[in-house]
Structure formats: C-alpha cells, structure tokens
C-alpha positions as CSV (number, residue, x, y, z in Angstrom):
1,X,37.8,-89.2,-33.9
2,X,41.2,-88.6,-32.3
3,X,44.4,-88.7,-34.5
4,X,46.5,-91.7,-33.6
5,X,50.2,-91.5,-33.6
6,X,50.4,-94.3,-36.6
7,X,52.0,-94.4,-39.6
8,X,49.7,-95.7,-42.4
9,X,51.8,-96.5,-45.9
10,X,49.6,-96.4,-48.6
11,X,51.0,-98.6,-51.7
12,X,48.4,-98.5,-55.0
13,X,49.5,-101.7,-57.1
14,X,45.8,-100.9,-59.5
15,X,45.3,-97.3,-60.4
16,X,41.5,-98.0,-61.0
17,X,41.5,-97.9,-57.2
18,X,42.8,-94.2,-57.4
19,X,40.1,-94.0,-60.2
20,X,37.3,-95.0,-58.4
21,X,38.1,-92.9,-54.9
22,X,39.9,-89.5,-55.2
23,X,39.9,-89.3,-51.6
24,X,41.3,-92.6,-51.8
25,X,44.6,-92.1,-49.7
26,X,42.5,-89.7,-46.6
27,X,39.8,-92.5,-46.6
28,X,42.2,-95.6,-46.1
29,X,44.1,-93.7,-43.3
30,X,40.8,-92.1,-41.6
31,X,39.4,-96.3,-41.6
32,X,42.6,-97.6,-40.1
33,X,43.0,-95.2,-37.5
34,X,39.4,-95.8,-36.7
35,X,40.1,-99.7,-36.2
36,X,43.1,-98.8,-34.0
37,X,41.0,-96.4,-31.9
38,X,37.8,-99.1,-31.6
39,X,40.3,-101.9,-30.7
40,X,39.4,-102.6,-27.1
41,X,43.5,-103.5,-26.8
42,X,45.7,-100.5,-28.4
43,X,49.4,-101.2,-28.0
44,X,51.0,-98.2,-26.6
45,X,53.2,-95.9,-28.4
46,X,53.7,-95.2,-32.0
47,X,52.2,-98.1,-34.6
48,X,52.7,-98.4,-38.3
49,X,50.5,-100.0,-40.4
50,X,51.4,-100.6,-44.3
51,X,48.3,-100.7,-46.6
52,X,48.4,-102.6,-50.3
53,X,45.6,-102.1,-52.9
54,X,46.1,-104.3,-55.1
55,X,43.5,-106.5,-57.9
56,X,42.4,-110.2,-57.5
57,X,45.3,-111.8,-59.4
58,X,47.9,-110.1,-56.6
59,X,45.4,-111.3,-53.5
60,X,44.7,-114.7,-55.1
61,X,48.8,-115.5,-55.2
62,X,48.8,-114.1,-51.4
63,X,46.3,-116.2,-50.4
64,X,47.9,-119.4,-51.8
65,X,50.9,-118.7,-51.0
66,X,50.3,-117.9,-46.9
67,X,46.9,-119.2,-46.4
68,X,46.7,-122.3,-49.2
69,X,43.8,-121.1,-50.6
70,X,43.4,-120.5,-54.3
71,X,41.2,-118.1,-54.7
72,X,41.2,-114.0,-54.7
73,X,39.4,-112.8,-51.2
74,X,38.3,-109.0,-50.3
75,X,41.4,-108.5,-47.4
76,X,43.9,-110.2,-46.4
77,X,45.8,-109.3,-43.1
78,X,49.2,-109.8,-41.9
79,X,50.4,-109.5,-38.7
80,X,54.0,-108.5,-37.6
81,X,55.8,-110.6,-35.3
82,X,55.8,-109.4,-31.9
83,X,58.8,-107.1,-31.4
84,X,60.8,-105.2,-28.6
85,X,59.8,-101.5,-28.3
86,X,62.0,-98.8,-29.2
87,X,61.7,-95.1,-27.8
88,X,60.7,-93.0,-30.8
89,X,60.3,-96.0,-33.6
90,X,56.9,-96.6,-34.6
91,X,55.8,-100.3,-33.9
92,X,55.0,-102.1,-37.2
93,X,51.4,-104.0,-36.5
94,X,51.4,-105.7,-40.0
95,X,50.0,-105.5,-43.5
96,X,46.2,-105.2,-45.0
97,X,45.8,-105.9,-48.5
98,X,42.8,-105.6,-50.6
99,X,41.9,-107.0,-54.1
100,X,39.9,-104.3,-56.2
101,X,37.9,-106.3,-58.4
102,X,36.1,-107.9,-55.1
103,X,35.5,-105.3,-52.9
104,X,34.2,-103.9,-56.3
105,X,32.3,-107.1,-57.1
106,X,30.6,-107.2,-53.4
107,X,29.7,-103.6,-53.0
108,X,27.7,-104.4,-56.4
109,X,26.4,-107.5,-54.9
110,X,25.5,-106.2,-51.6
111,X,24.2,-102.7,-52.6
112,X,26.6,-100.9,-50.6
113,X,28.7,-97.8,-52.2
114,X,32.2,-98.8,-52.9
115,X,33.7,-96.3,-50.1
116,X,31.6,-97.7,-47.5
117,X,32.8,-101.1,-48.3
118,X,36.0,-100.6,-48.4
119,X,36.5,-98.6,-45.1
120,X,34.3,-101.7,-44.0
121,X,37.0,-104.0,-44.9
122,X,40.4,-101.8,-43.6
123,X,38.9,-101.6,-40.0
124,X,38.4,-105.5,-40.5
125,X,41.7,-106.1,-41.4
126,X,43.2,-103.7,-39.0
127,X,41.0,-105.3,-36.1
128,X,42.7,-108.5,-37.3
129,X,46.2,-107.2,-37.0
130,X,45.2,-106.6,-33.4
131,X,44.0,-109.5,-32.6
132,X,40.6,-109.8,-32.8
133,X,38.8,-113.0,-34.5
134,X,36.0,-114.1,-36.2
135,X,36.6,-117.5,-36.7
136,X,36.8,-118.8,-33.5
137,X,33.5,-118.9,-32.2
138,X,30.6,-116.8,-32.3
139,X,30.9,-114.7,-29.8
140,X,34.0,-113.6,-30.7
141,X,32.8,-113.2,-34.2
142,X,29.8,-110.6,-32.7
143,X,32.2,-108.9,-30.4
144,X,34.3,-108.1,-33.7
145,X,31.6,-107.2,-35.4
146,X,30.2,-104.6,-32.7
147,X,34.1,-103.0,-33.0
148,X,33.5,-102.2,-36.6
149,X,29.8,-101.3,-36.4
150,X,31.5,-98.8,-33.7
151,X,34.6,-97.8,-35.9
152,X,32.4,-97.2,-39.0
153,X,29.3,-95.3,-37.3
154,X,32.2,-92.5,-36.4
155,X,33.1,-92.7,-40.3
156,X,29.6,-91.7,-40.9
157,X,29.0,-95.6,-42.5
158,X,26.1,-97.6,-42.1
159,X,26.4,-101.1,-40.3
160,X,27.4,-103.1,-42.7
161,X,25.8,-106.1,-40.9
162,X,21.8,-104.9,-40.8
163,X,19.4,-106.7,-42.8
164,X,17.8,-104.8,-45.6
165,X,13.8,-104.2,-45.2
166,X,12.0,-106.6,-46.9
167,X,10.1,-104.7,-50.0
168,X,6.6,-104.3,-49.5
C-alpha cells in the first residue's frame, strides 16, 4: 500500500492497549492510511488525522455528550469542519476514538483476534471522517462496507463481514 502524506497522532489514554499490541502505534497508522487510500474521495494534499485509545468510561462520556447516547460504543468519529487549504499545512480530517474494553469485549464475542478488529474499526472510523455512511440506507451501508473489506484485505485481514461456516 502506498504511504500517504498524513499525519496520524496517536494519543494512548489506557496503557492495556499498548499491552495488548506492541505494534500498537505501526498498526493504527498502517489502518488509517489504508481507509484514506480505499476512500473512493481523498481530499488532496496533506491530511491529519488524530487517533484516541481510550476505555469505555472515556467513549461512554463522548458519546453522551455529542451523540446523546449513554452508553460506551467501539468508535466514535469526529469530523473537522470544513476548512480553507493552506500550502504546506496538513488538513485536519477529524478524530477516531476507540473504547478498549469493547473492541476487547467484541473480538471475544465475535471470534476475531483483537488486531484484526481493531484495524477493522480505524478504517471505519476514518471512512466516516470522509464521508462515507452506514446509516443512511443500505446501499450506502454495502458500498462502505466493500471500502473496508478492500482496505483490510491489503492489511492481510479477513472480511470482517463473512458468515462463519456452520459446524458440521
């Protein structure tokens, strides 16, 4: 995959993240590059996206507080407000967050390893700070989802959409 020309800020607010992944700080920037790159709408020039691992407690208060609902999620996403272009600055796109004790809890759930779900989740939030949707309808909902099947295969990461086989 081609390097992009963003900046990805990495903030850790739970060390268990750094516990769990090593790699923690080349995987998140390898997954948001790689939702820039399947975005079928890049904006030109350089982009900056900032990053915040974070637990359930910090995502629940986010989610209140600028969605009204009450309850930790996996990712949040925040777009920046549209701004003017400046020769040389990098263009901030906006914010993904992600609460460690569900992306935990759902890799568990789903039977999915930990990395694969999380890289899952930053091209979904980094799609979303480019616009795309999956609450709209469903076609916009499959079109997103065909992005990060894309994004992930060149991560090496299953599609996190197949159905399992049914046991014999």
């Amino acid at each position: 995959m081609p390097e992009t020309d963003t900046e990805i800020d990495v903030a850790v607010d739970d060390v268990r993240w750094e516990a769990a992944l090593p790699d923690l700080e080349a995987l998140v920037i390898r997954a948001v590059e790689a939702g820039i790159a399947a975005a079928p709408e890049r904006p030109a020039g350089a982009l900056e996206v900032s990053v915040l691992l974070a637990d359930d407690a910090t995502v629940q208060d986010l989610n209140r507080t600028w969605r009204e609902k009450d309850k930790p999620t996996n990712v949040l996403s925040f777009p920046a407000a549209p701004q003017p272009r400046h020769a040389g600055v990098a263009t901030p796109l906006g914010d993904v967050v992600l609460a460690y004790d569900t992306v935990l809890r759902e890799s568990t759930e789903q039977s999915k390893p930990f990395r694969d779900h999380l890289a899952h989740l930053l091209v979904h939030g980094t799609l979303h700070l480019l616009g795309q949707d999956h609450e709209t309808g469903e076609a916009e909902a499959d079109a997103m989802e065909a992005l990060e099947i894309a994004a992930l295969a060149g991560l090496g990461v299953p599609n996190p959409y197949a159905e399992e086989p049914e046991p014999l």
